[in-house]
N, CA, C and O atoms as a Maestro MAE file, in Angstrom:
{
 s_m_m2io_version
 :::
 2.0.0
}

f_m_ct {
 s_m_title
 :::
 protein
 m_atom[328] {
  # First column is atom index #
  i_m_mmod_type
  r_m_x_coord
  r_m_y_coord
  r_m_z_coord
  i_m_residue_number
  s_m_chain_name
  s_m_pdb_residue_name
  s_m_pdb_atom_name
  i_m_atomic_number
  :::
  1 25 -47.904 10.611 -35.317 1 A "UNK " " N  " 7
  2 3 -48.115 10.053 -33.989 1 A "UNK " " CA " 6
  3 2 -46.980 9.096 -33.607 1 A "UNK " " C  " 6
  4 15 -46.406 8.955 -32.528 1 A "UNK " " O  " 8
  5 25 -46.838 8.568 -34.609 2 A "UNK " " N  " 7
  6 3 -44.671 7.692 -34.232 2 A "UNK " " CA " 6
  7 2 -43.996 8.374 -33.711 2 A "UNK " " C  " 6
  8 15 -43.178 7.764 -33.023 2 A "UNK " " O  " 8
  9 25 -43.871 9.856 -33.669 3 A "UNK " " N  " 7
  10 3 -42.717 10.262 -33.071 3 A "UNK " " CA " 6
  11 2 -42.928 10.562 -31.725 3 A "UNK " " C  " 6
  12 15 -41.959 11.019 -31.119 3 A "UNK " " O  " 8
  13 25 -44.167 10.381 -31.010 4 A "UNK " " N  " 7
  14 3 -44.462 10.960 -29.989 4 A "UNK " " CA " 6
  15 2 -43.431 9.959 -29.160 4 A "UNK " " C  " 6
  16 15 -42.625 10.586 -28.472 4 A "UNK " " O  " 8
  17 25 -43.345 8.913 -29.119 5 A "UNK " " N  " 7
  18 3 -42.562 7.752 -28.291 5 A "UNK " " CA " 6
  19 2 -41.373 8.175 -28.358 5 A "UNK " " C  " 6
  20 15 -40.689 8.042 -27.343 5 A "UNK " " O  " 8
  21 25 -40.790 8.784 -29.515 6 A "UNK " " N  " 7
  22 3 -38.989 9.052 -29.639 6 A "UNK " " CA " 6
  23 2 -39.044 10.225 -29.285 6 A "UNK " " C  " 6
  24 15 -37.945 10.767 -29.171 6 A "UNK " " O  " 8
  25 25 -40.221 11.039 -28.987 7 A "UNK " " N  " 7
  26 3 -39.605 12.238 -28.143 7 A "UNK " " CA " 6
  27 2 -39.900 12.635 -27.014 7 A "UNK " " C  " 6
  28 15 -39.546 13.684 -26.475 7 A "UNK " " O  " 8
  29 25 -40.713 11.626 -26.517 8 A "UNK " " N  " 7
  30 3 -40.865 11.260 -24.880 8 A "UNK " " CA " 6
  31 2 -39.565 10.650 -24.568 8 A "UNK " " C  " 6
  32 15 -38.796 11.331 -23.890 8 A "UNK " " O  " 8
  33 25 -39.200 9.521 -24.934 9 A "UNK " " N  " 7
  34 3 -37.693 9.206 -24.957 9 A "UNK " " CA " 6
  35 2 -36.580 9.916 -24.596 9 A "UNK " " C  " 6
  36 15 -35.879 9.768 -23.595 9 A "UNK " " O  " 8
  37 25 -36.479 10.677 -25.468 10 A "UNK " " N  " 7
  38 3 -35.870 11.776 -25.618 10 A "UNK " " CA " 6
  39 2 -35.668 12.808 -24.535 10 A "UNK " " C  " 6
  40 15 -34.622 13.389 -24.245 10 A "UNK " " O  " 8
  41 25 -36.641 12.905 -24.091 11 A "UNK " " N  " 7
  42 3 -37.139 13.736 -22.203 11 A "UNK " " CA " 6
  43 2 -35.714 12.838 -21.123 11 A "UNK " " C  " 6
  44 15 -34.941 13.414 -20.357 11 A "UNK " " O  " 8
  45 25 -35.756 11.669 -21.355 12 A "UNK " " N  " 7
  46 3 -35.262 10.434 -20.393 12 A "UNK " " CA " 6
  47 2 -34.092 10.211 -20.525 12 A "UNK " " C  " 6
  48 15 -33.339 9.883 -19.608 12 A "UNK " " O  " 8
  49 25 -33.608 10.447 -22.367 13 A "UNK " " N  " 7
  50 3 -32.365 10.199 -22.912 13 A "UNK " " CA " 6
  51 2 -31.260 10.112 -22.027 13 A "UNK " " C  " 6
  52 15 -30.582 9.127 -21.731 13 A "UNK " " O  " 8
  53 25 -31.160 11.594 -21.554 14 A "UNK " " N  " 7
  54 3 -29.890 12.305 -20.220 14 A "UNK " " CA " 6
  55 2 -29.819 11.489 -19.048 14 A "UNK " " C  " 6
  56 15 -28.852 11.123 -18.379 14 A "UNK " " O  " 8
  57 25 -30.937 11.299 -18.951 15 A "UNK " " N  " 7
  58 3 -30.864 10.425 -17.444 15 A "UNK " " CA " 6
  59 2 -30.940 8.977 -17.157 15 A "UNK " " C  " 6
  60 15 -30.900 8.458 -16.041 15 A "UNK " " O  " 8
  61 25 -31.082 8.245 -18.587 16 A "UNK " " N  " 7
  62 3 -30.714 7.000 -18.484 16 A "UNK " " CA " 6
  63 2 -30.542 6.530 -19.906 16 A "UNK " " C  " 6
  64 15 -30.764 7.236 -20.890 16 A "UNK " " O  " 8
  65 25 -30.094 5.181 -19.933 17 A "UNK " " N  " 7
  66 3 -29.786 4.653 -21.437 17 A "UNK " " CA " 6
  67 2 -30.822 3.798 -21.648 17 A "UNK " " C  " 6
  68 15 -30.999 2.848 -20.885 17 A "UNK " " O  " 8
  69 25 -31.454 3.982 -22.479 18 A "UNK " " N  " 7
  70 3 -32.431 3.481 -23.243 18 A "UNK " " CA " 6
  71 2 -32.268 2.401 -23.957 18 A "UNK " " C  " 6
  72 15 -33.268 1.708 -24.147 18 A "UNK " " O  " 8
  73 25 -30.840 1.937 -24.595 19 A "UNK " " N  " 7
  74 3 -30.437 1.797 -25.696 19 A "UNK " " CA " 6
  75 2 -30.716 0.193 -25.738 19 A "UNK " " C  " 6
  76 15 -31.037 -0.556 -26.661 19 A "UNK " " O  " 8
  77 25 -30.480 -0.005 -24.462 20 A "UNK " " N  " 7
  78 3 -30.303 -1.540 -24.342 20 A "UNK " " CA " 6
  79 2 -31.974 -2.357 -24.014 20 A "UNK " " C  " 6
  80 15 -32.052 -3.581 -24.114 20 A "UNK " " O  " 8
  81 25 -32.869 -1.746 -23.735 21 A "UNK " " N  " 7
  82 3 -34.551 -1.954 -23.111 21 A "UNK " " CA " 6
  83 2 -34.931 -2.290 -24.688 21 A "UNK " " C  " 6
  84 15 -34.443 -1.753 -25.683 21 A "UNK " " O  " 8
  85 25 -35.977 -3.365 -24.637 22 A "UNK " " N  " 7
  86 3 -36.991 -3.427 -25.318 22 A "UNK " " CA " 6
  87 2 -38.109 -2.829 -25.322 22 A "UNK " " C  " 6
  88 15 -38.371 -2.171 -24.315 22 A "UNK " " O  " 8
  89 25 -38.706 -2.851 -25.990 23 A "UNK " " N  " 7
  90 3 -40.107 -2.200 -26.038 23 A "UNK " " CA " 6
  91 2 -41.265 -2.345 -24.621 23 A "UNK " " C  " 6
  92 15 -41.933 -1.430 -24.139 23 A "UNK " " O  " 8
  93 25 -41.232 -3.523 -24.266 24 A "UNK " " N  " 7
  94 3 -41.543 -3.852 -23.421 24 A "UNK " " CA " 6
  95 2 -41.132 -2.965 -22.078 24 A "UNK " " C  " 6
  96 15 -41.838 -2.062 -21.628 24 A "UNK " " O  " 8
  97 25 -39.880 -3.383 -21.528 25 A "UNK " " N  " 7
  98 3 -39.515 -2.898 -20.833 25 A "UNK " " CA " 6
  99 2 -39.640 -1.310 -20.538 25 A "UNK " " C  " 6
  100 15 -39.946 -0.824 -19.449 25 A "UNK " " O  " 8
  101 25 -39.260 -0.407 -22.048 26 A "UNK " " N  " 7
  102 3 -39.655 0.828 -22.291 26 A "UNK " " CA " 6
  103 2 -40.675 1.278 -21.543 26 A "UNK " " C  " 6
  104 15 -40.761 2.143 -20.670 26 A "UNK " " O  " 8
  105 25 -41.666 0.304 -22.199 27 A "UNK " " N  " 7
  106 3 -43.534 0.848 -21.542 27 A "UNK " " CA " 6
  107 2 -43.720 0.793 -19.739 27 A "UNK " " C  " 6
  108 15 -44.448 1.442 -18.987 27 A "UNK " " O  " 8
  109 25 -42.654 -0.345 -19.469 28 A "UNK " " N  " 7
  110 3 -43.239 -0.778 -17.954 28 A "UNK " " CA " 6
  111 2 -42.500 0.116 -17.254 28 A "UNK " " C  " 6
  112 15 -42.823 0.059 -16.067 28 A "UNK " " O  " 8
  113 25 -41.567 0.997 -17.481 29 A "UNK " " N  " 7
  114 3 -40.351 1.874 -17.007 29 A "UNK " " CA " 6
  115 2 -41.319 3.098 -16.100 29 A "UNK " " C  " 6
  116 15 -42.081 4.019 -16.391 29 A "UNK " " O  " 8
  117 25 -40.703 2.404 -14.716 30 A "UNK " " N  " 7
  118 3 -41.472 3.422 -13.565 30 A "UNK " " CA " 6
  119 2 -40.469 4.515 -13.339 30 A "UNK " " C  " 6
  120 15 -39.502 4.201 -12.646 30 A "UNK " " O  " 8
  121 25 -40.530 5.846 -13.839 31 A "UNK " " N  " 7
  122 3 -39.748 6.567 -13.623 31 A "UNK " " CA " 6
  123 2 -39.509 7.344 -12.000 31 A "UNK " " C  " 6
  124 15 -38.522 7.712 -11.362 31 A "UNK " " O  " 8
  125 25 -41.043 7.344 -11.768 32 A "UNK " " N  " 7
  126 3 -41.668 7.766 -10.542 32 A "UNK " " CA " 6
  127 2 -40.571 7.181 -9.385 32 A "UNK " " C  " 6
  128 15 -39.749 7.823 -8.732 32 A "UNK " " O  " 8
  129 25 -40.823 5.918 -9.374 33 A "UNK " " N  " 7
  130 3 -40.639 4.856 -8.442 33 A "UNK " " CA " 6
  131 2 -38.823 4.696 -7.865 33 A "UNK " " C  " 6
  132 15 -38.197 4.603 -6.809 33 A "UNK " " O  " 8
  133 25 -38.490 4.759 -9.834 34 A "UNK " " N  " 7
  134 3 -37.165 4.393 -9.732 34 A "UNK " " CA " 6
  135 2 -36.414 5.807 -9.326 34 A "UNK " " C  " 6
  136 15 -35.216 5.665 -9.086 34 A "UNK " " O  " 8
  137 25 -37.101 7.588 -9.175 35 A "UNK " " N  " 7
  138 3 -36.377 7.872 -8.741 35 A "UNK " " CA " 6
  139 2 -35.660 8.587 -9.849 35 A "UNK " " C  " 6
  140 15 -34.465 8.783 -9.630 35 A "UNK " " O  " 8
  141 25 -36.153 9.032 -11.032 36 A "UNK " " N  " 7
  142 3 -35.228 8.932 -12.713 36 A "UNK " " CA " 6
  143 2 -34.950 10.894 -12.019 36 A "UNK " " C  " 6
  144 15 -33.894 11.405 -11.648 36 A "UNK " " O  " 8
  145 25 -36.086 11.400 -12.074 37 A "UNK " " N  " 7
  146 3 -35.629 12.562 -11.809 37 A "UNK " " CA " 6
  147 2 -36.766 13.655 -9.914 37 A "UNK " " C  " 6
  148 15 -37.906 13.685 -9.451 37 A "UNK " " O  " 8
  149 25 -35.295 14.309 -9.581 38 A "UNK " " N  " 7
  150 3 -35.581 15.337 -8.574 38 A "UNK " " CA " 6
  151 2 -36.551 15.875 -8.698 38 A "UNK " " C  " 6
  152 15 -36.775 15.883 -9.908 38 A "UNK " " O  " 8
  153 25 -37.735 16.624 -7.910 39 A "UNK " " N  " 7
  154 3 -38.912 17.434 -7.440 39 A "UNK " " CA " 6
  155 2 -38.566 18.668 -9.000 39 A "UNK " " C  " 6
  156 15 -38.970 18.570 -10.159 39 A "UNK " " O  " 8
  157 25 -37.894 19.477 -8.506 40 A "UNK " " N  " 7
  158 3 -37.551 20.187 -10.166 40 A "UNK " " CA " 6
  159 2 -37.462 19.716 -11.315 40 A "UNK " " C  " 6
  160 15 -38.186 20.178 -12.197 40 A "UNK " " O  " 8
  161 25 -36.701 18.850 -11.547 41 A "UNK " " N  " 7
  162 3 -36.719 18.059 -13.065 41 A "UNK " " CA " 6
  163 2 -37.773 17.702 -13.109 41 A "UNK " " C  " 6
  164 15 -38.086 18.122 -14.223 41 A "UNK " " O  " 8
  165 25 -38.879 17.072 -12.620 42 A "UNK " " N  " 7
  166 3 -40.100 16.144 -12.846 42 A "UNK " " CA " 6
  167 2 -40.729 17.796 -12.912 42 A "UNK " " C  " 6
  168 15 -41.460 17.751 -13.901 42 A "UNK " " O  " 8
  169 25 -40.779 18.771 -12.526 43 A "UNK " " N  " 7
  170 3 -41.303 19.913 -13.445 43 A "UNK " " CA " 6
  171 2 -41.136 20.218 -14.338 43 A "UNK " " C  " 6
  172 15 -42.011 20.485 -15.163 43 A "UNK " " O  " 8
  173 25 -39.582 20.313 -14.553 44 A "UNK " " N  " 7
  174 3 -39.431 21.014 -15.713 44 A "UNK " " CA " 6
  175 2 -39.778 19.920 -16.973 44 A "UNK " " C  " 6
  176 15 -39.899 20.378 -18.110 44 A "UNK " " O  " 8
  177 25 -39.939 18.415 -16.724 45 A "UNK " " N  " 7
  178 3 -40.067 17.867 -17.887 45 A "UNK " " CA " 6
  179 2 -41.607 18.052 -17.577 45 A "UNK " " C  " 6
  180 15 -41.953 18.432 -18.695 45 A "UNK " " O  " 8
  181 25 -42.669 18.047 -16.895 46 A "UNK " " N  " 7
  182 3 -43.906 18.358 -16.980 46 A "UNK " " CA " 6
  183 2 -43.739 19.604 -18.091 46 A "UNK " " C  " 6
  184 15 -43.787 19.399 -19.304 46 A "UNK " " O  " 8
  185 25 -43.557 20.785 -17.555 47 A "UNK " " N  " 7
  186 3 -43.708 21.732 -18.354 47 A "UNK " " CA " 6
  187 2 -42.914 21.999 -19.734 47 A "UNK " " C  " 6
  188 15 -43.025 23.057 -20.353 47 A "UNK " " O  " 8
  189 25 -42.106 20.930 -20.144 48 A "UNK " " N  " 7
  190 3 -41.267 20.767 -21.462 48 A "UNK " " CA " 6
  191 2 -42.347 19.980 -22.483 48 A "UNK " " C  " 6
  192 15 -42.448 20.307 -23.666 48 A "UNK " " O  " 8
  193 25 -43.256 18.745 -21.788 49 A "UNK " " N  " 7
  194 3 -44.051 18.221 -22.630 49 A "UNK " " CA " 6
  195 2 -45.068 18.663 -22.729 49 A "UNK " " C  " 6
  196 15 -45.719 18.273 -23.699 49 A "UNK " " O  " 8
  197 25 -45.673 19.623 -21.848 50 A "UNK " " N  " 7
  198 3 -46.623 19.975 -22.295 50 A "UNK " " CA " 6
  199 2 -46.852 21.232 -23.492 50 A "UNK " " C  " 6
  200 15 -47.703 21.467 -24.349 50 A "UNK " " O  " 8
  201 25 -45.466 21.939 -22.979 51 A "UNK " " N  " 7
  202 3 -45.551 23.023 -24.284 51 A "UNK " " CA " 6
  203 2 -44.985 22.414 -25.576 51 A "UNK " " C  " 6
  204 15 -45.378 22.840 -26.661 51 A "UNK " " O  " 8
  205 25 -43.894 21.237 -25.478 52 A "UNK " " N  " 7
  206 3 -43.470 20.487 -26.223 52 A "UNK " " CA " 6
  207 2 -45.101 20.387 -27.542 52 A "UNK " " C  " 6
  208 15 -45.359 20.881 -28.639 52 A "UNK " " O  " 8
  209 25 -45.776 19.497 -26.607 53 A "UNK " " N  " 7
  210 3 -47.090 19.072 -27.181 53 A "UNK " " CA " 6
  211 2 -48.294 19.590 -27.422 53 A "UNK " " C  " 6
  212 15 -49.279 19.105 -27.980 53 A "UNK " " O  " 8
  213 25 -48.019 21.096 -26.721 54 A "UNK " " N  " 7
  214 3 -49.513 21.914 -26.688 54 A "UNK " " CA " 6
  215 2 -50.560 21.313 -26.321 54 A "UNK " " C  " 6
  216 15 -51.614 21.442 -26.944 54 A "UNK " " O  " 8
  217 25 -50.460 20.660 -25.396 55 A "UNK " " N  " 7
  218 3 -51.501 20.014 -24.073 55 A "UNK " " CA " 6
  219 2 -51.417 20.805 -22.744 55 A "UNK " " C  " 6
  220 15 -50.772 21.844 -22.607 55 A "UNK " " O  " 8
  221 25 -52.035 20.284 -21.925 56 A "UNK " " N  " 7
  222 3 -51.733 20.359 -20.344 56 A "UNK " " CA " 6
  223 2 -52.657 19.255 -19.820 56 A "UNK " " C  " 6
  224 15 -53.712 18.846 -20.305 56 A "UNK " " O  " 8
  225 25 -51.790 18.743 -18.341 57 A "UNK " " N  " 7
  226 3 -52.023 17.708 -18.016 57 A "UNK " " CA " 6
  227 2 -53.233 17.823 -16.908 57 A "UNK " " C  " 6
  228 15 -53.177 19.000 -16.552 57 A "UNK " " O  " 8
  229 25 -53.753 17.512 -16.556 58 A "UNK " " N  " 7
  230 3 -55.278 17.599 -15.297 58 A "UNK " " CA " 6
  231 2 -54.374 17.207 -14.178 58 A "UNK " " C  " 6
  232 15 -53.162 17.010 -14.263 58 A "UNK " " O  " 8
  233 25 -55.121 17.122 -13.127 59 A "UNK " " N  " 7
  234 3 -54.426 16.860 -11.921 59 A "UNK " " CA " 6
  235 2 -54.689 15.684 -11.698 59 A "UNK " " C  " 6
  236 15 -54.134 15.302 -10.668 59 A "UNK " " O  " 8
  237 25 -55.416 14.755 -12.300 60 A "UNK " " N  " 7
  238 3 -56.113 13.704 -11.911 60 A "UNK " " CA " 6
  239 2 -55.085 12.715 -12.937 60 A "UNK " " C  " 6
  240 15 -54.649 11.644 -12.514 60 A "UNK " " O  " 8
  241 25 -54.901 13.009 -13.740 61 A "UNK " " N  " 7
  242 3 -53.453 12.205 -14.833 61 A "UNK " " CA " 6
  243 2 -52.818 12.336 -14.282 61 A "UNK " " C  " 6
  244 15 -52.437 11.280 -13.777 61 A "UNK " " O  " 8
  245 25 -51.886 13.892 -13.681 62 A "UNK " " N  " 7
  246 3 -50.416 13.936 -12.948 62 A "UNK " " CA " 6
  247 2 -50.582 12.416 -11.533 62 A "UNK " " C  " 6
  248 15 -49.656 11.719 -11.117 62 A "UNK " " O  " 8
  249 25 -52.014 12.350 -11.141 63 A "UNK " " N  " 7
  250 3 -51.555 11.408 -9.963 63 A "UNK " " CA " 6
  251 2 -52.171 10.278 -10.513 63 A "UNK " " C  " 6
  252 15 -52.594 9.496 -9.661 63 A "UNK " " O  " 8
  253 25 -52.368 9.923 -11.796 64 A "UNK " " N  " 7
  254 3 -52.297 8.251 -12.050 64 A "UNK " " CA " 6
  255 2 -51.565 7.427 -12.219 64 A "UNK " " C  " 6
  256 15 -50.501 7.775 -12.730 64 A "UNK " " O  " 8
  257 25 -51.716 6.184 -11.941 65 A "UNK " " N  " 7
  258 3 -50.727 5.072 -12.104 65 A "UNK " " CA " 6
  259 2 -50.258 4.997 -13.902 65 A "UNK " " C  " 6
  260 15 -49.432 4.173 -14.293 65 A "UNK " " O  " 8
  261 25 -50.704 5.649 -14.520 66 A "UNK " " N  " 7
  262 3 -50.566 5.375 -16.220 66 A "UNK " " CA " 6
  263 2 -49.611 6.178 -15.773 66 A "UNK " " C  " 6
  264 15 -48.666 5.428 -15.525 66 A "UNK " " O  " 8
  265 25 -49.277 7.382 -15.500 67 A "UNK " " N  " 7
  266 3 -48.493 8.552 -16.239 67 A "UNK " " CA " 6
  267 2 -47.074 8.500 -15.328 67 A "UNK " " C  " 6
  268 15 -46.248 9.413 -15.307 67 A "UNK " " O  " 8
  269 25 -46.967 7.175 -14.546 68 A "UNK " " N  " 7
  270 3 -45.791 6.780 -13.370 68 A "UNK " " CA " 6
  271 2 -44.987 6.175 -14.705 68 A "UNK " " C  " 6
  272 15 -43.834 6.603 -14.637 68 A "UNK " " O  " 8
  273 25 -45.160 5.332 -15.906 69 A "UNK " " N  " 7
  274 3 -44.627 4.896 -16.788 69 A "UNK " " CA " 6
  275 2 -44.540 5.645 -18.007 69 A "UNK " " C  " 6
  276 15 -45.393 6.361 -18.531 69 A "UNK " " O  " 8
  277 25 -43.119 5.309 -18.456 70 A "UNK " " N  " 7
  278 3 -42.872 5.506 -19.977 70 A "UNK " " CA " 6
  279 2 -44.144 5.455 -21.065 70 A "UNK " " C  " 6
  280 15 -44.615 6.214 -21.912 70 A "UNK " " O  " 8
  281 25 -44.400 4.238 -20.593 71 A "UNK " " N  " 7
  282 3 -45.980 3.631 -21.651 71 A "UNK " " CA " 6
  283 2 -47.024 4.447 -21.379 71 A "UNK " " C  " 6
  284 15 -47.492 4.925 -22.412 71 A "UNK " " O  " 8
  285 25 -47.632 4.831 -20.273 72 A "UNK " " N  " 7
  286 3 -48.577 5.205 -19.728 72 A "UNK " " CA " 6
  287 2 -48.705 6.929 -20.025 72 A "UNK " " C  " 6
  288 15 -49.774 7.527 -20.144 72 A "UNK " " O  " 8
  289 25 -47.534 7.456 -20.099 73 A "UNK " " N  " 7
  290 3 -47.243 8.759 -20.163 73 A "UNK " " CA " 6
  291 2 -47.489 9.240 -21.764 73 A "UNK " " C  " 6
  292 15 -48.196 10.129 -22.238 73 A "UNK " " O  " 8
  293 25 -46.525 8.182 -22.423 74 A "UNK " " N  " 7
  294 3 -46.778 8.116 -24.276 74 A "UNK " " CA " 6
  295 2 -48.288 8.185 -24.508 74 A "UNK " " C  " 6
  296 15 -48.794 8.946 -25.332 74 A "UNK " " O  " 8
  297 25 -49.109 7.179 -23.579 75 A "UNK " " N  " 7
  298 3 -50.790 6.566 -24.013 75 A "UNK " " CA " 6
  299 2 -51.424 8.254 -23.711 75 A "UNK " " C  " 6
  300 15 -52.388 8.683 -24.345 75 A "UNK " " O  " 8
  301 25 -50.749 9.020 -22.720 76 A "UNK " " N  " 7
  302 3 -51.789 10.085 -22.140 76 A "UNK " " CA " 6
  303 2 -51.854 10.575 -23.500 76 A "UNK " " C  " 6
  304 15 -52.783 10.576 -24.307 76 A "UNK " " O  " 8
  305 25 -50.406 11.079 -23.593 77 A "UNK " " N  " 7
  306 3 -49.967 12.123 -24.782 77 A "UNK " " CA " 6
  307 2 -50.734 12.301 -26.053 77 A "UNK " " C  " 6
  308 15 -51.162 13.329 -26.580 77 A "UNK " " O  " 8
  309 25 -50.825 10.634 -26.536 78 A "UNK " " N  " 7
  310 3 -51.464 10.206 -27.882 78 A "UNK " " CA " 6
  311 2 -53.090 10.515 -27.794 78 A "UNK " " C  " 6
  312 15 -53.781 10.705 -28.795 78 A "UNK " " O  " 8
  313 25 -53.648 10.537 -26.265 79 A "UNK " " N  " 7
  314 3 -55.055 10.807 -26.233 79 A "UNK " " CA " 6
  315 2 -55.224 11.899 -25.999 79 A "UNK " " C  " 6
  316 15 -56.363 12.331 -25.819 79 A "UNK " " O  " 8
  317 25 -53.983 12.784 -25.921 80 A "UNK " " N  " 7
  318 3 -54.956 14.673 -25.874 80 A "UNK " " CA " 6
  319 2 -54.374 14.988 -27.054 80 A "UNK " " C  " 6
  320 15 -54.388 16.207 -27.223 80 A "UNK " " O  " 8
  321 25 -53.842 14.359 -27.984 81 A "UNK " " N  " 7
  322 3 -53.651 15.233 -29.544 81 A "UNK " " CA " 6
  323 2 -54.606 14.297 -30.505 81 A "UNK " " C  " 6
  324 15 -54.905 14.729 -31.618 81 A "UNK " " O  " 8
  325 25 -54.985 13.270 -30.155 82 A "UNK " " N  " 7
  326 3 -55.475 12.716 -31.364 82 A "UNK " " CA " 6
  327 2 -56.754 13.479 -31.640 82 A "UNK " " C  " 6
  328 15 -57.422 13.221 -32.641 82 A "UNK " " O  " 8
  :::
 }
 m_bond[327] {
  # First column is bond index #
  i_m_from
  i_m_to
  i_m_order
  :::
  1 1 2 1
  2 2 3 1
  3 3 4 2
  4 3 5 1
  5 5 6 1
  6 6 7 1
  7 7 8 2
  8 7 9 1
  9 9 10 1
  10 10 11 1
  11 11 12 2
  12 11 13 1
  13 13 14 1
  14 14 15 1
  15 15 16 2
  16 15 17 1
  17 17 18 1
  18 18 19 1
  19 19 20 2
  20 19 21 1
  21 21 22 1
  22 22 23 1
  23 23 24 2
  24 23 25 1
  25 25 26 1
  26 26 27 1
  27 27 28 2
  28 27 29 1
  29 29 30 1
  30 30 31 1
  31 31 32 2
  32 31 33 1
  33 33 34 1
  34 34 35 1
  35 35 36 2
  36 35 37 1
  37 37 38 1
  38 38 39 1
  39 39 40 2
  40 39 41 1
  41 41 42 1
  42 42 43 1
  43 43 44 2
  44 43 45 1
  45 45 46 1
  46 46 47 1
  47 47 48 2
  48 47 49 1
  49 49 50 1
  50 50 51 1
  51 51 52 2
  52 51 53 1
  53 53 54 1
  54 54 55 1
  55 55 56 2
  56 55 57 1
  57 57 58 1
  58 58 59 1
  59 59 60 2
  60 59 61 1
  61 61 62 1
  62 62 63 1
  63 63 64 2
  64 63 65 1
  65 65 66 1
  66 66 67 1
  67 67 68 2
  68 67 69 1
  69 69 70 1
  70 70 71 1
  71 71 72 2
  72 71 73 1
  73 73 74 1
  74 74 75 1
  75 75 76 2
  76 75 77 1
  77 77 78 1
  78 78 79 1
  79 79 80 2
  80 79 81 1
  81 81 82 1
  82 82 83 1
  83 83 84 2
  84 83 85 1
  85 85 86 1
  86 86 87 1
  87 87 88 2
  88 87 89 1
  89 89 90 1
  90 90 91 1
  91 91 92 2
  92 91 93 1
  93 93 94 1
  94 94 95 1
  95 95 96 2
  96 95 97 1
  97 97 98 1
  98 98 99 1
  99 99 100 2
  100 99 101 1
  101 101 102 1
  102 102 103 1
  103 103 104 2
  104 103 105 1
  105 105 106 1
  106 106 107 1
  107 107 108 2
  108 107 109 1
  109 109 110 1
  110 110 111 1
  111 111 112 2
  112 111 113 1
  113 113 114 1
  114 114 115 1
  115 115 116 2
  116 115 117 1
  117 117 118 1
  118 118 119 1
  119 119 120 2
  120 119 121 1
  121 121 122 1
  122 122 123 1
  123 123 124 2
  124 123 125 1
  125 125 126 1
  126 126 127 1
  127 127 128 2
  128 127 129 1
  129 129 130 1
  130 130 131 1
  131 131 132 2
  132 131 133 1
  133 133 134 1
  134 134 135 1
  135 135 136 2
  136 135 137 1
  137 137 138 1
  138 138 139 1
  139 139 140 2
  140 139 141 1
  141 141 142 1
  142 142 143 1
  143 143 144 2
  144 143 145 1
  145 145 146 1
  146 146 147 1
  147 147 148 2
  148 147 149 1
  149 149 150 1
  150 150 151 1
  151 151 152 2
  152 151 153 1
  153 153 154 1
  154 154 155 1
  155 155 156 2
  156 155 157 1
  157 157 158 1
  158 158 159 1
  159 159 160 2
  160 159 161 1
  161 161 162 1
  162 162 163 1
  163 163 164 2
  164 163 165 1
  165 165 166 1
  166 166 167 1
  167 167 168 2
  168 167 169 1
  169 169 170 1
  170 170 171 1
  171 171 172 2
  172 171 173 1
  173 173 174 1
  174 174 175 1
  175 175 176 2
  176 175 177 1
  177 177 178 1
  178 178 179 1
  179 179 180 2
  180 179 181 1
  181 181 182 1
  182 182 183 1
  183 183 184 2
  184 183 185 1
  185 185 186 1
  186 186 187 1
  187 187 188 2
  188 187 189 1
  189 189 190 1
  190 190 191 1
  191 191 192 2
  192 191 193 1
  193 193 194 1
  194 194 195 1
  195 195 196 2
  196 195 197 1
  197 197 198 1
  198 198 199 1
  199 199 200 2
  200 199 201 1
  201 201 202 1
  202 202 203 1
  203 203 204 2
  204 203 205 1
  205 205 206 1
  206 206 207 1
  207 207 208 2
  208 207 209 1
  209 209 210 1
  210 210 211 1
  211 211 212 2
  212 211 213 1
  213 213 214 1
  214 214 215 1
  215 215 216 2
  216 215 217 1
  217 217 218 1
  218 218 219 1
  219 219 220 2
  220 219 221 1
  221 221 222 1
  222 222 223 1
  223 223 224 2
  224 223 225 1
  225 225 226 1
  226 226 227 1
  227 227 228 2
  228 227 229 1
  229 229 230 1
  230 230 231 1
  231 231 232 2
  232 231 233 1
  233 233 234 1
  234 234 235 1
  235 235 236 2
  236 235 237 1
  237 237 238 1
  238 238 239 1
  239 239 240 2
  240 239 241 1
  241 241 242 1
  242 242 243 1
  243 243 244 2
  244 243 245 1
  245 245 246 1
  246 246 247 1
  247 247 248 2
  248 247 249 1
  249 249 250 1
  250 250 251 1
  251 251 252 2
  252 251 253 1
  253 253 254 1
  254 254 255 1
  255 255 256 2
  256 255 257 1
  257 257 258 1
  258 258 259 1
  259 259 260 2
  260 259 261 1
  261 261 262 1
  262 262 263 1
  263 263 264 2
  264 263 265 1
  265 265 266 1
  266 266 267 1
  267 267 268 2
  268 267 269 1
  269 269 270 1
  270 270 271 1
  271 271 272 2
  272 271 273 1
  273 273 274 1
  274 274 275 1
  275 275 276 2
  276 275 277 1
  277 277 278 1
  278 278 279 1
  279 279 280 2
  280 279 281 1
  281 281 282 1
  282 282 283 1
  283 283 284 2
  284 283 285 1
  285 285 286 1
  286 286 287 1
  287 287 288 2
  288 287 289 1
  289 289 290 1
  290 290 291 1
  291 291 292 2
  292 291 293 1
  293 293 294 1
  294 294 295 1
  295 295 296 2
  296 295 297 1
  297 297 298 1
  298 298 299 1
  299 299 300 2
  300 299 301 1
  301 301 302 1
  302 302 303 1
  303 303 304 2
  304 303 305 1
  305 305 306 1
  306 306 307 1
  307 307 308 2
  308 307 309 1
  309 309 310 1
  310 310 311 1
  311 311 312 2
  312 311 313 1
  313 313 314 1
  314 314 315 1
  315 315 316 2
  316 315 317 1
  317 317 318 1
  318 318 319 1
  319 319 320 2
  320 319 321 1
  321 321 322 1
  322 322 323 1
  323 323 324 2
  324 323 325 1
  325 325 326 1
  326 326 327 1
  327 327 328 2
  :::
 }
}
């Protein structure tokens, strides 16, 4: 379950630097908001984590305020595999 965070990460890597954020910051990271990725990319990483993870997401997660963040997105993840 540790790696789930470094390979959500990992989704983001390309499109921004991580390197310098704390943990903190990590979790509060509005990707939504800030704009991280285009109408297509925000698919294709939908459909990368979910086969990534062998989940799928409800429609009611895709439009929550949890899954707008880094943190929130990791928390979904960890609650449909555990």
């Amino acid at each position: 379950m540790d790696d789930i965070p470094k390979k959500v990460l990992s989704y983001f890597s390309s499109k921004m630097d991580v390197s310098g954020l704390n943990e903190v910051e990590i979790d509060a990271y509005n990707y939504i908001d800030n704009k991280l990725f285009d109408s297509m990319e925000f698919v294709m990483l939908i459909s990368s984590i979910e086969t990534d993870f062998n989940i799928s997401f409800s429609q009611e997660e895709l439009g929550s305020d949890a899954f707008r963040t880094m943190g929130g997105l990791i928390n979904i993840i960890q609650k449909k595999i555990i």
